[in-house]
Biotite code that builds the C-alpha atoms (Angstrom):
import biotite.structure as struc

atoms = struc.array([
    struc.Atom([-5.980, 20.266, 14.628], chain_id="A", res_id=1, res_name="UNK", atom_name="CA", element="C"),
    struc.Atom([-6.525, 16.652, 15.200], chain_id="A", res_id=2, res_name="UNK", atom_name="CA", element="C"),
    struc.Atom([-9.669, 14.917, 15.124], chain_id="A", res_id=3, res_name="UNK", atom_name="CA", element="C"),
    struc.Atom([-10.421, 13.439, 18.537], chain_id="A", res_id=4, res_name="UNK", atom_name="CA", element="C"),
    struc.Atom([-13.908, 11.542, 17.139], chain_id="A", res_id=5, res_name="UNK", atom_name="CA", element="C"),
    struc.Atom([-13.630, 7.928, 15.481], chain_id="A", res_id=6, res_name="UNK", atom_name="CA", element="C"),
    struc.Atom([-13.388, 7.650, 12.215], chain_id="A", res_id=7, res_name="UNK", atom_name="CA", element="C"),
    struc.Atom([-15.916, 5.858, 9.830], chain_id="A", res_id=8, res_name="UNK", atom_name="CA", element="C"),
    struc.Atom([-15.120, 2.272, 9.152], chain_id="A", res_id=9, res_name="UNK", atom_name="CA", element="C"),
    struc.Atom([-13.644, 1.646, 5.313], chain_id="A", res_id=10, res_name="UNK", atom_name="CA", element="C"),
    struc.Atom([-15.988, -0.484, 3.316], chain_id="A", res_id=11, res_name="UNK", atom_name="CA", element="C"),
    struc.Atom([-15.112, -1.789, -0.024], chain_id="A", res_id=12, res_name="UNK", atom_name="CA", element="C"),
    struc.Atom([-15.141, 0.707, -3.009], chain_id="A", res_id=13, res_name="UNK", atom_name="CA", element="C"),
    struc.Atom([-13.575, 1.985, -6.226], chain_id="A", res_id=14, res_name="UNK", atom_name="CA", element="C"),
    struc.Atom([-10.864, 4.766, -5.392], chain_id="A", res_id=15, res_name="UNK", atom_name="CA", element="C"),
    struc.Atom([-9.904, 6.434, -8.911], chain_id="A", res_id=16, res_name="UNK", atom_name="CA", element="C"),
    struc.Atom([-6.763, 8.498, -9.803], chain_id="A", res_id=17, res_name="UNK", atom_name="CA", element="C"),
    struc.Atom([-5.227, 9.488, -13.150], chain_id="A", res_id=18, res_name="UNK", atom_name="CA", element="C"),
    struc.Atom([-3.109, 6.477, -13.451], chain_id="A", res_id=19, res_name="UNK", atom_name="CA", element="C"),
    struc.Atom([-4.324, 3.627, -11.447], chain_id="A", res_id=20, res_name="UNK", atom_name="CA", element="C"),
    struc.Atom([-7.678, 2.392, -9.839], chain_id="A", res_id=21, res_name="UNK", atom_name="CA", element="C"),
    struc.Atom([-7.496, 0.612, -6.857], chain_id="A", res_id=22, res_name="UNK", atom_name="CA", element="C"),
    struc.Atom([-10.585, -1.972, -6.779], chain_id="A", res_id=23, res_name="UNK", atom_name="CA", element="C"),
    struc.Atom([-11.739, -3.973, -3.899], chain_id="A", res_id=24, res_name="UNK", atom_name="CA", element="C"),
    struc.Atom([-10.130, -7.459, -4.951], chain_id="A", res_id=25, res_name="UNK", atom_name="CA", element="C"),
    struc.Atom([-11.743, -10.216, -7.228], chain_id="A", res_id=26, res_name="UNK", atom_name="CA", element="C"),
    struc.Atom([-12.066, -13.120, -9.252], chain_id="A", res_id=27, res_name="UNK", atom_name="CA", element="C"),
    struc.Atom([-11.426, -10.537, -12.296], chain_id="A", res_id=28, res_name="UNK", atom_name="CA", element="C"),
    struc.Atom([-8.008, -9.983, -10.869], chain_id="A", res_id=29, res_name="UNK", atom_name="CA", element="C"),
    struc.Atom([-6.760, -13.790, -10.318], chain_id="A", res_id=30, res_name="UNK", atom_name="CA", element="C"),
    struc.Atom([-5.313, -14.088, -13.946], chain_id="A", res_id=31, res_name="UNK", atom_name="CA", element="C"),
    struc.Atom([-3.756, -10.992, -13.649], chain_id="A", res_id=32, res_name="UNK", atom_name="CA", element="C"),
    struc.Atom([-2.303, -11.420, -10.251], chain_id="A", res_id=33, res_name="UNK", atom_name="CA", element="C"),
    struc.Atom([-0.739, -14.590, -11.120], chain_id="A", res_id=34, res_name="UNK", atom_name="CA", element="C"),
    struc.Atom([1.372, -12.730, -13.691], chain_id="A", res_id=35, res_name="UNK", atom_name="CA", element="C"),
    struc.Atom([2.185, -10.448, -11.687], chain_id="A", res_id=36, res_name="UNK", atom_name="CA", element="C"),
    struc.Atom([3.151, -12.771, -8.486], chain_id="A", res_id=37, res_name="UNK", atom_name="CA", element="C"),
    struc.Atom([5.203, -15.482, -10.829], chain_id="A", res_id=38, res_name="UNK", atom_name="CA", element="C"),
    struc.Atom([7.942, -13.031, -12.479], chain_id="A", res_id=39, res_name="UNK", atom_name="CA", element="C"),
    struc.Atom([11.264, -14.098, -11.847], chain_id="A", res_id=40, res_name="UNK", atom_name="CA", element="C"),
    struc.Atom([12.341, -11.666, -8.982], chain_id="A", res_id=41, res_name="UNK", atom_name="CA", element="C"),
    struc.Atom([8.764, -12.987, -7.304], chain_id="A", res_id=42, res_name="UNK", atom_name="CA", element="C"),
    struc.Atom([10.639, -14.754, -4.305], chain_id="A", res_id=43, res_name="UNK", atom_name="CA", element="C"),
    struc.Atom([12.438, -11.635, -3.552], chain_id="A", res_id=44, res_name="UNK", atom_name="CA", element="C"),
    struc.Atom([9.558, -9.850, -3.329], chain_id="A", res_id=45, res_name="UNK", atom_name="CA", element="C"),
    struc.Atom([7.362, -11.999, -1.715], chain_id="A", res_id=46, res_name="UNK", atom_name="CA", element="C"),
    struc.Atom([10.514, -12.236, 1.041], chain_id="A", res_id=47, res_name="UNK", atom_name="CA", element="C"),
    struc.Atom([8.459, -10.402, 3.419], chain_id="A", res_id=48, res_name="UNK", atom_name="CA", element="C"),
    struc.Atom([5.070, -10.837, 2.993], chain_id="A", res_id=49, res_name="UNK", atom_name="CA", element="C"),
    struc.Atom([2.712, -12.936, 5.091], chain_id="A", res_id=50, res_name="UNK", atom_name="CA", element="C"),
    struc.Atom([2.419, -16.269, 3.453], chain_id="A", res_id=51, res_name="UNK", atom_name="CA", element="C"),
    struc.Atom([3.743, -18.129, 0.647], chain_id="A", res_id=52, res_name="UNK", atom_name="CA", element="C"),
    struc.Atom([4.162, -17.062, -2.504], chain_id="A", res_id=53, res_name="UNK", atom_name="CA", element="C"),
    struc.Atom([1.593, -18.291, -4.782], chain_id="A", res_id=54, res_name="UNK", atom_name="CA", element="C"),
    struc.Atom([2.913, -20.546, -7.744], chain_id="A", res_id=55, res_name="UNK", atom_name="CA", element="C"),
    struc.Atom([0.054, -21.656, -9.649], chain_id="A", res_id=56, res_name="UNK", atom_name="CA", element="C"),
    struc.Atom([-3.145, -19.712, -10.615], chain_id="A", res_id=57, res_name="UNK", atom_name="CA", element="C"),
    struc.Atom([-4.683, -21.940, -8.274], chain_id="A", res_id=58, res_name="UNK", atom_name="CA", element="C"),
    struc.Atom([-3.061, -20.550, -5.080], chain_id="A", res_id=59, res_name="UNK", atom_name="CA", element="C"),
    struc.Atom([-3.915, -16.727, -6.112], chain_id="A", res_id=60, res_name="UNK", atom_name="CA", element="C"),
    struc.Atom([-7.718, -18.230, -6.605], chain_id="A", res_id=61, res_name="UNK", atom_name="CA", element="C"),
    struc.Atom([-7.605, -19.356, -3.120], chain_id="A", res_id=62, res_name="UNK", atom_name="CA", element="C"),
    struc.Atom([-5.486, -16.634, -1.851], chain_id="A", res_id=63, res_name="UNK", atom_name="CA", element="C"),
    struc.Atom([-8.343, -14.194, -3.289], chain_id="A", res_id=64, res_name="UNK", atom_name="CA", element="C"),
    struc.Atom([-11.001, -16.416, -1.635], chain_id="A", res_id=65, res_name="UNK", atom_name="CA", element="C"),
    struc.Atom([-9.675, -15.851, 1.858], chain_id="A", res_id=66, res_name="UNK", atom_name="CA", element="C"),
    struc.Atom([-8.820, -11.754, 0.953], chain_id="A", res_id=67, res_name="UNK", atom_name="CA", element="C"),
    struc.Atom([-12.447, -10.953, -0.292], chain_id="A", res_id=68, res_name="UNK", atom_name="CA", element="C"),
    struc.Atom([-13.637, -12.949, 2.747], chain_id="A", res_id=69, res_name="UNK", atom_name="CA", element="C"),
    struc.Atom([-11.525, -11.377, 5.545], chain_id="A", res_id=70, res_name="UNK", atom_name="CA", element="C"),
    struc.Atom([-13.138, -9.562, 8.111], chain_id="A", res_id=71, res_name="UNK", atom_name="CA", element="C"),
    struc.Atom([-9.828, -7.826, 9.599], chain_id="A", res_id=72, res_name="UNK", atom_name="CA", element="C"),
    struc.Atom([-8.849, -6.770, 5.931], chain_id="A", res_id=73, res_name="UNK", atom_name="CA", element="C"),
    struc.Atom([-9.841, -4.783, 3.301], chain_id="A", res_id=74, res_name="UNK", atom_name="CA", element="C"),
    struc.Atom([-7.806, -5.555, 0.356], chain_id="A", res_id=75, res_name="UNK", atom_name="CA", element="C"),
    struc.Atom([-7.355, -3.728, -3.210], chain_id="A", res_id=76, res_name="UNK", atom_name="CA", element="C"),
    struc.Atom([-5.986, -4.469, -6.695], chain_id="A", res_id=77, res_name="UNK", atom_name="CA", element="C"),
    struc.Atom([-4.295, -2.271, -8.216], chain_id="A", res_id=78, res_name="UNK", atom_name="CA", element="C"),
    struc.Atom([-5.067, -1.768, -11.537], chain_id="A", res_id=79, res_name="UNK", atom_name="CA", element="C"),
    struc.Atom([-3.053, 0.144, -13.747], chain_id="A", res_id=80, res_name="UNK", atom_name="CA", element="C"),
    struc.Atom([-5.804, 2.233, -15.941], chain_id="A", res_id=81, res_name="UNK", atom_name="CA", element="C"),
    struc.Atom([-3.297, 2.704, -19.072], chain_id="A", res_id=82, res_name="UNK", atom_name="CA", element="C"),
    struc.Atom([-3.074, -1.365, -19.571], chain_id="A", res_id=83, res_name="UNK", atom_name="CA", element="C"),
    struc.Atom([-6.471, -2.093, -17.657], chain_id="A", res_id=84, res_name="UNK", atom_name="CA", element="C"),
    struc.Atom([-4.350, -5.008, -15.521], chain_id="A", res_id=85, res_name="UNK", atom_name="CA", element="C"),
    struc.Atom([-4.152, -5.783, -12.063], chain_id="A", res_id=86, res_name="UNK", atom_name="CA", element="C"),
    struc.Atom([-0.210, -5.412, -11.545], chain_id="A", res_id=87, res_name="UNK", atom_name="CA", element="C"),
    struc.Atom([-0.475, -5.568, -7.605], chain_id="A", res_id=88, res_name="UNK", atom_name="CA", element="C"),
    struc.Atom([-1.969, -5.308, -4.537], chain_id="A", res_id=89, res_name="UNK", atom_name="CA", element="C"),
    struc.Atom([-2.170, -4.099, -0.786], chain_id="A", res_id=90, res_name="UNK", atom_name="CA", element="C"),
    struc.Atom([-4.381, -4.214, 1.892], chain_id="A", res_id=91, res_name="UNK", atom_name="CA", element="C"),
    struc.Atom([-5.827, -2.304, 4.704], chain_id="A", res_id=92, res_name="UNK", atom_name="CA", element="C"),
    struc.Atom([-5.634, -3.659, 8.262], chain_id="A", res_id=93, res_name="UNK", atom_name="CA", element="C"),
    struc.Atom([-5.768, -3.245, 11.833], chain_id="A", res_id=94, res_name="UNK", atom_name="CA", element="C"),
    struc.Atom([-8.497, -1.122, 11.556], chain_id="A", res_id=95, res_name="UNK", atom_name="CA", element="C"),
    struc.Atom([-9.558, 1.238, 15.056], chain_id="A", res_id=96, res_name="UNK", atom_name="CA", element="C"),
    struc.Atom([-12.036, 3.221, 14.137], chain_id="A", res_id=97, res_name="UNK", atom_name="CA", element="C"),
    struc.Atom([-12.989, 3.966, 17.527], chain_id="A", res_id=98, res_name="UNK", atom_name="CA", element="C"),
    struc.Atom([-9.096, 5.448, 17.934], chain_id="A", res_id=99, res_name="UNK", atom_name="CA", element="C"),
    struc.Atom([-8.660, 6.784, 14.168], chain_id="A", res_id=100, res_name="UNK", atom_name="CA", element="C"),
    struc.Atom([-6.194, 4.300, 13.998], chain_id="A", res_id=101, res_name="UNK", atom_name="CA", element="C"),
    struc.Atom([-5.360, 2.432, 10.076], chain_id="A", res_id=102, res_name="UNK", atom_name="CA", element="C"),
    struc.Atom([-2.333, 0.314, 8.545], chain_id="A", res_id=103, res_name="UNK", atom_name="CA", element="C"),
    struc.Atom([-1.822, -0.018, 4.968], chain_id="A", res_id=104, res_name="UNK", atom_name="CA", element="C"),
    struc.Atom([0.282, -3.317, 4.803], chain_id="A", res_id=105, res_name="UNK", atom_name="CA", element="C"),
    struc.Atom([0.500, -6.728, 2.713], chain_id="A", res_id=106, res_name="UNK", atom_name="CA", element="C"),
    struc.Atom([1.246, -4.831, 0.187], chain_id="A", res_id=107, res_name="UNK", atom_name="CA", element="C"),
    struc.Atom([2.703, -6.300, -3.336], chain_id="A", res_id=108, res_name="UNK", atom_name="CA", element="C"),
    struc.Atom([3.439, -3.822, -6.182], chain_id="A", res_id=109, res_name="UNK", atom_name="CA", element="C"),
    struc.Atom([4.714, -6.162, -9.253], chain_id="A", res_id=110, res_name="UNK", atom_name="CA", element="C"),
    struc.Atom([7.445, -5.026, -11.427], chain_id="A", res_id=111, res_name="UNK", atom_name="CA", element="C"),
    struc.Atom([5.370, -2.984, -13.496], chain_id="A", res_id=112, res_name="UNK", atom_name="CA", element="C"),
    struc.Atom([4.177, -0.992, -10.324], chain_id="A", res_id=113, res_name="UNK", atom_name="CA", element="C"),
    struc.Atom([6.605, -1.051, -8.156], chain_id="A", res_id=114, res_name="UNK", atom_name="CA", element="C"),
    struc.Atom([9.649, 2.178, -8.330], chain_id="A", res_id=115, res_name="UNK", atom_name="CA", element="C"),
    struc.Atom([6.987, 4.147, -10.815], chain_id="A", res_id=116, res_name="UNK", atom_name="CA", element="C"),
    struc.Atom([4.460, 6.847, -10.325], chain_id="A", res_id=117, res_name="UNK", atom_name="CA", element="C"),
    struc.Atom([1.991, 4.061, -10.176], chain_id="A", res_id=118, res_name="UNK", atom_name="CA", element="C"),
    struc.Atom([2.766, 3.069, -7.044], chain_id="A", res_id=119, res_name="UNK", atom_name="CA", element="C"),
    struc.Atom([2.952, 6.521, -5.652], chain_id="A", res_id=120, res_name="UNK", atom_name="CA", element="C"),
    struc.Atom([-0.204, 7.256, -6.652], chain_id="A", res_id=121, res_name="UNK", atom_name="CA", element="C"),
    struc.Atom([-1.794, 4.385, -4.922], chain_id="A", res_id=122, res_name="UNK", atom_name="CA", element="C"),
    struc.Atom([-0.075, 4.816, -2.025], chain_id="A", res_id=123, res_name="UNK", atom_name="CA", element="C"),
    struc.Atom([-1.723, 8.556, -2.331], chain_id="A", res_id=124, res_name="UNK", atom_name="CA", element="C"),
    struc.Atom([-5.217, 7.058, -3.285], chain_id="A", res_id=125, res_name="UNK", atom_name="CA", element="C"),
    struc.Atom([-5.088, 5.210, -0.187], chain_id="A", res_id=126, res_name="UNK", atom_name="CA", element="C"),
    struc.Atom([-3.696, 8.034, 2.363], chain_id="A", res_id=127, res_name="UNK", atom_name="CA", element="C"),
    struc.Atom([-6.270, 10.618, 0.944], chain_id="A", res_id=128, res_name="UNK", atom_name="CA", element="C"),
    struc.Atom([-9.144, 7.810, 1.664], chain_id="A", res_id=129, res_name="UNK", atom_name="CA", element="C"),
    struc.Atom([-8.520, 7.187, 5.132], chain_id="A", res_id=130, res_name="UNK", atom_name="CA", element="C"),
    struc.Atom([-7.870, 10.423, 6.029], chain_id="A", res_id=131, res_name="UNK", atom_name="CA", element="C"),
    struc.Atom([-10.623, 12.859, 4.199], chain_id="A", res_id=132, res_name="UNK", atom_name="CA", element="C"),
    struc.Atom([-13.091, 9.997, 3.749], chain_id="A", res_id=133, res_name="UNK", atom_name="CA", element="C"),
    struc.Atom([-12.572, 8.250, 7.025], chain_id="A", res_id=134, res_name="UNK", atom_name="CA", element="C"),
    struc.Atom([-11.785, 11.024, 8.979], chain_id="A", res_id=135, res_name="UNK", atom_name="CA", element="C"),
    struc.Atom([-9.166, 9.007, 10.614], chain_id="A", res_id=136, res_name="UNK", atom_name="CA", element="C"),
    struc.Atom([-5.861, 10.669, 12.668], chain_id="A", res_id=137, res_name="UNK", atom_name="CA", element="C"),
    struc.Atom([-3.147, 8.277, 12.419], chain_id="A", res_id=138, res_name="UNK", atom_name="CA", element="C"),
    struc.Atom([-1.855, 6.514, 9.434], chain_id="A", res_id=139, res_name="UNK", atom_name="CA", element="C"),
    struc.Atom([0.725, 3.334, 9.911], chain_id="A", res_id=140, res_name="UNK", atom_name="CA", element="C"),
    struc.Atom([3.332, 1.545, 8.276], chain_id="A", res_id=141, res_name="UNK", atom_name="CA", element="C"),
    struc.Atom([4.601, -1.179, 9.864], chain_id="A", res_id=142, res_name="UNK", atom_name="CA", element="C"),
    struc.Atom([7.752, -3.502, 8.287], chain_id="A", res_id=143, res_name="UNK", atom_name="CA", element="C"),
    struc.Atom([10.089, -6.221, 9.145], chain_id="A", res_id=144, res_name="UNK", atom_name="CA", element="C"),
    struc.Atom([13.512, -4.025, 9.827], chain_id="A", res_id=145, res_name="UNK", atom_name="CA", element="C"),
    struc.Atom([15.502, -5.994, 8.048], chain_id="A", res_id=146, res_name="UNK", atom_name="CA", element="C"),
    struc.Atom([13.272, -4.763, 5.014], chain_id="A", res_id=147, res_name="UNK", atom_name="CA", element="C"),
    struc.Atom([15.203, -2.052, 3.640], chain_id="A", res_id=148, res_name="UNK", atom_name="CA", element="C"),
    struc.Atom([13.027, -0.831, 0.320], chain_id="A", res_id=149, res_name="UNK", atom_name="CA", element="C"),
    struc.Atom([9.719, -0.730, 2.438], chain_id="A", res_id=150, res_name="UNK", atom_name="CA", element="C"),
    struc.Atom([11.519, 1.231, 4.953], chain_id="A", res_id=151, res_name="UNK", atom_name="CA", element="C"),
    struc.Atom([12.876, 3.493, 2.333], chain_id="A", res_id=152, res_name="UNK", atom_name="CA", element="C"),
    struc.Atom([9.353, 3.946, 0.895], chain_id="A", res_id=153, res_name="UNK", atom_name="CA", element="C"),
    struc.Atom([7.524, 4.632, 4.328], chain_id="A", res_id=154, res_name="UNK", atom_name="CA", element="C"),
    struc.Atom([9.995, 7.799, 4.787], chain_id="A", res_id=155, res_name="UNK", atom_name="CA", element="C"),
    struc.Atom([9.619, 8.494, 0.402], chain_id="A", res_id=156, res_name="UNK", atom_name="CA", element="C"),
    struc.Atom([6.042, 8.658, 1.778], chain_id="A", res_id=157, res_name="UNK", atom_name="CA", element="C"),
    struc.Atom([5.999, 11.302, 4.330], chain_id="A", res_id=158, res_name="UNK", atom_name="CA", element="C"),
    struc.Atom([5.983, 8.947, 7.347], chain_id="A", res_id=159, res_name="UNK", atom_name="CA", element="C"),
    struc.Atom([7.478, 9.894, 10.467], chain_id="A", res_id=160, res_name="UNK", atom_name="CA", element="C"),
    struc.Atom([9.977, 6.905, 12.120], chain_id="A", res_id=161, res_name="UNK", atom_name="CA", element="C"),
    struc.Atom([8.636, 5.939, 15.469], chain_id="A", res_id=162, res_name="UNK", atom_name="CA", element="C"),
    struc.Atom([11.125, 3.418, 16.505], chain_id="A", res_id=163, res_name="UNK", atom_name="CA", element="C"),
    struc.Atom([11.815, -0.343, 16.466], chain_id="A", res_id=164, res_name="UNK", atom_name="CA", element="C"),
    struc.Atom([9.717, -2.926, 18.211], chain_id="A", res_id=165, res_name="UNK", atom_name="CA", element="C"),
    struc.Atom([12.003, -6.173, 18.716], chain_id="A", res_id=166, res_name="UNK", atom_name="CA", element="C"),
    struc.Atom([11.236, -9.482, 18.598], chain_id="A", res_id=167, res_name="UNK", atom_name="CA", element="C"),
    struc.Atom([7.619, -8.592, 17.900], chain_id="A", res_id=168, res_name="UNK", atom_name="CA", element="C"),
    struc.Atom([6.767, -11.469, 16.005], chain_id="A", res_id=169, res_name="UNK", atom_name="CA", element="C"),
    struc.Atom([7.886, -14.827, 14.917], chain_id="A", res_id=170, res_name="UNK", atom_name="CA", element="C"),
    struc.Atom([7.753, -15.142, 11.330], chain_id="A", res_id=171, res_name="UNK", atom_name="CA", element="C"),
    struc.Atom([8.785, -18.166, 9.361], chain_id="A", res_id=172, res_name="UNK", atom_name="CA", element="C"),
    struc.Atom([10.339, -19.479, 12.364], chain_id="A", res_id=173, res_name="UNK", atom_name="CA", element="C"),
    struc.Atom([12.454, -16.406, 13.254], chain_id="A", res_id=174, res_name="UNK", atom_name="CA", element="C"),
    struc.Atom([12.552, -13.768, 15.233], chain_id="A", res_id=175, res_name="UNK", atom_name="CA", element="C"),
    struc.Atom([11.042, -10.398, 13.988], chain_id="A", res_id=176, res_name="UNK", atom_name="CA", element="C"),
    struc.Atom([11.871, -7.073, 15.043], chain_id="A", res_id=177, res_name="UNK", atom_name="CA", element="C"),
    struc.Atom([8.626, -4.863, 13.783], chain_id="A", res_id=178, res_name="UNK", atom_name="CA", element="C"),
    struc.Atom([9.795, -0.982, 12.346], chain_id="A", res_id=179, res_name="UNK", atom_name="CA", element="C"),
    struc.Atom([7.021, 0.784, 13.194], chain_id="A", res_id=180, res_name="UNK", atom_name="CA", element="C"),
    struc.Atom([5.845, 4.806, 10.834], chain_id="A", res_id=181, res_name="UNK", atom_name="CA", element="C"),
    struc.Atom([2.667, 6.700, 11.188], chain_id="A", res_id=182, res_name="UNK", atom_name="CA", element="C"),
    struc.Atom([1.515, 9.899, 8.718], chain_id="A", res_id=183, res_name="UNK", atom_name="CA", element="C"),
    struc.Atom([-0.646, 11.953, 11.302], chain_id="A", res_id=184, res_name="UNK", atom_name="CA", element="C"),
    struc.Atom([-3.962, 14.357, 10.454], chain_id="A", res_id=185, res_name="UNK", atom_name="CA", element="C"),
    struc.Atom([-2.092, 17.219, 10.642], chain_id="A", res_id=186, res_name="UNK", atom_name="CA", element="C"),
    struc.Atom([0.791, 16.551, 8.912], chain_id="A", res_id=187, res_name="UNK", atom_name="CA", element="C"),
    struc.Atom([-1.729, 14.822, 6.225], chain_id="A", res_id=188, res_name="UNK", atom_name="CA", element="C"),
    struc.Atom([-1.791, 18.325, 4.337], chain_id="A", res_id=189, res_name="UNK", atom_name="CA", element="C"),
    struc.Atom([1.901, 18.763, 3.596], chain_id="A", res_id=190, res_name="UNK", atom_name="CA", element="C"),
    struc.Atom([2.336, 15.372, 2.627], chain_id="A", res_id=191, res_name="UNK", atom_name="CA", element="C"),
    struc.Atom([-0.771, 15.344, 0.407], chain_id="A", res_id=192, res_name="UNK", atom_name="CA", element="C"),
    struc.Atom([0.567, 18.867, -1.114], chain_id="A", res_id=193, res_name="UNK", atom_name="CA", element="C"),
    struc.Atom([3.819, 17.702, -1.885], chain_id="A", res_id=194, res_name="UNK", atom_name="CA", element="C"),
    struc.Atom([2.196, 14.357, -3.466], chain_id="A", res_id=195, res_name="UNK", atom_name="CA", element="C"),
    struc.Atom([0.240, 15.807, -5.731], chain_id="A", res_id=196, res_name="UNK", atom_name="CA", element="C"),
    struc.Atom([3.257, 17.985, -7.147], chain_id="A", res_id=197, res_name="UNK", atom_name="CA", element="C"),
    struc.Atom([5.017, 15.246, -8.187], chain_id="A", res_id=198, res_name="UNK", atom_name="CA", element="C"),
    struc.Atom([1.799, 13.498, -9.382], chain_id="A", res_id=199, res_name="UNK", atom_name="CA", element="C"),
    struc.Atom([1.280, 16.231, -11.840], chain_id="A", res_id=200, res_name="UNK", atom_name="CA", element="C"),
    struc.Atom([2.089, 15.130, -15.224], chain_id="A", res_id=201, res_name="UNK", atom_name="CA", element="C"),
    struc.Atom([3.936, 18.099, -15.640], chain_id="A", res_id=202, res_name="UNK", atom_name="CA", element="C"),
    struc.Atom([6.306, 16.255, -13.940], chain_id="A", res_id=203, res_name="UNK", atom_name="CA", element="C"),
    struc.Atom([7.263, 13.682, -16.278], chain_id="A", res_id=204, res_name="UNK", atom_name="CA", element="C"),
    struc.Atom([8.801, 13.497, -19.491], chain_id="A", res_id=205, res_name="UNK", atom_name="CA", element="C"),
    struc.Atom([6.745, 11.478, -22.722], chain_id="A", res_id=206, res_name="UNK", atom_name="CA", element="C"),
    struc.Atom([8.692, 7.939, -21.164], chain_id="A", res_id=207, res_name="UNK", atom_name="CA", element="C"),
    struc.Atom([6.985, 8.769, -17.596], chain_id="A", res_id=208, res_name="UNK", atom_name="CA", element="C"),
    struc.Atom([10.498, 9.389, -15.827], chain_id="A", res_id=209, res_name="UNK", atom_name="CA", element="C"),
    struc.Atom([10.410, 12.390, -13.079], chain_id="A", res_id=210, res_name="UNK", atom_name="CA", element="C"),
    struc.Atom([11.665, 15.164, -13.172], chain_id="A", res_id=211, res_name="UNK", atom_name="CA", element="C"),
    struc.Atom([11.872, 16.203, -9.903], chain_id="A", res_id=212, res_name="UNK", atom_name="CA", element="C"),
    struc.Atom([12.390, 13.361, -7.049], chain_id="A", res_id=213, res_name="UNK", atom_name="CA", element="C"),
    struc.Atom([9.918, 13.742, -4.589], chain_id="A", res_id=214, res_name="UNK", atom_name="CA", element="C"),
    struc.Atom([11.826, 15.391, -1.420], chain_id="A", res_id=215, res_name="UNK", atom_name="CA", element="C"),
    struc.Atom([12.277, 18.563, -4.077], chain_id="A", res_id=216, res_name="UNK", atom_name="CA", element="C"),
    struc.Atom([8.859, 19.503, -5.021], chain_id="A", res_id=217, res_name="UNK", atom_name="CA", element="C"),
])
């Protein structure tokens, strides 16, 4: 049944799972964000984030500034627990407590996140948070159209396809047509079932690839 009374603003905290930790960003992370934000596919990646990418440690310093000092984000590092570094990041945003309503977005998962079980796992940290801490109802995932991988990951996710907003923004001087997912309470159970299947580390060989993708556990 969903729950019709507001949810419980996020503050920042530690959320721990077997192989990441998402921590509320730092000045501990900046070195390791800068590696992570300067590899050689970085403009690729950065194609669709707000911003510019960062090319000296300098501009992740001041890029961490403004995150830790936000007031309409909450934004995480995410620290992979087998190496200790900060390999990424994401944020969550356009918060409604009052409606239930959250966004997980700006998010950058480097190359040694991103496409591993890593990233699934803090995508799970993150959905199990605002749901059974929060007590929020709808989860969203919101993505430039023309943004294929993030689009392919919202529906990896569990997240239902609402339909396309267009020309919702302009970003970098063009037009942006806004593809807009939500996870809802209810359907938070399946989804979080199915996650933690092909979390289990039964599910991986000893070089961490799957063994089952996860539309077939």
């Amino acid at each position: 049944m969903t729950n019709l009374h507001p949810a419980r603003p996020p503050v920042p905290q530690l959320l721990e799972g077997r192989y990441v930790r998402l921590e509320p960003v730092g000045p501990q992370h900046v070195d390791d964000l800068f590696v992570a934000s300067t590899v050689p596919d970085a403009a690729e990646r950065f194609a669709y984030l707000p911003g510019n990418r960062p090319t000296t440690r300098a501009d992740v310093e001041d890029w961490v500034r403004s995150a830790m000092s936000s007031r309409d984000a909450l934004v995480y590092a995410v620290v992979d627990k087998a190496t200790g570094k900060a390999g990424g990041r994401q944020q969550l945003m356009r918060m409604e407590p009052e409606q239930g309503v959250i966004e997980l977005g700006g998010i950058y998962w480097g190359p040694g996140i991103a496409r591993t079980r890593l990233a699934t796992e803090a995508f799970y940290l993150t959905a199990r948070h605002i749901f059974e801490d929060l007590g929020n109802r709808r989860f969203e995932w919101k993505c430039n159209d023309r943004n294929e991988p993030s689009k392919r990951a919202a529906l990896r996710f569990g997240f239902t396809y609402e339909g396309l907003f267009r020309q919702h923004m302009i970003v970098r001087g063009e037009n942006r047509d806004t593809a807009w997912f939500s996870i809802l309470d209810s359907e938070w159970p399946d989804r979080k079932a199915r996650l933690e299947r092909w979390l289990d580390p039964a599910n991986f060989d000893a070089d961490g690839v799957q063994k089952a993708g996860l539309g077939a556990v």
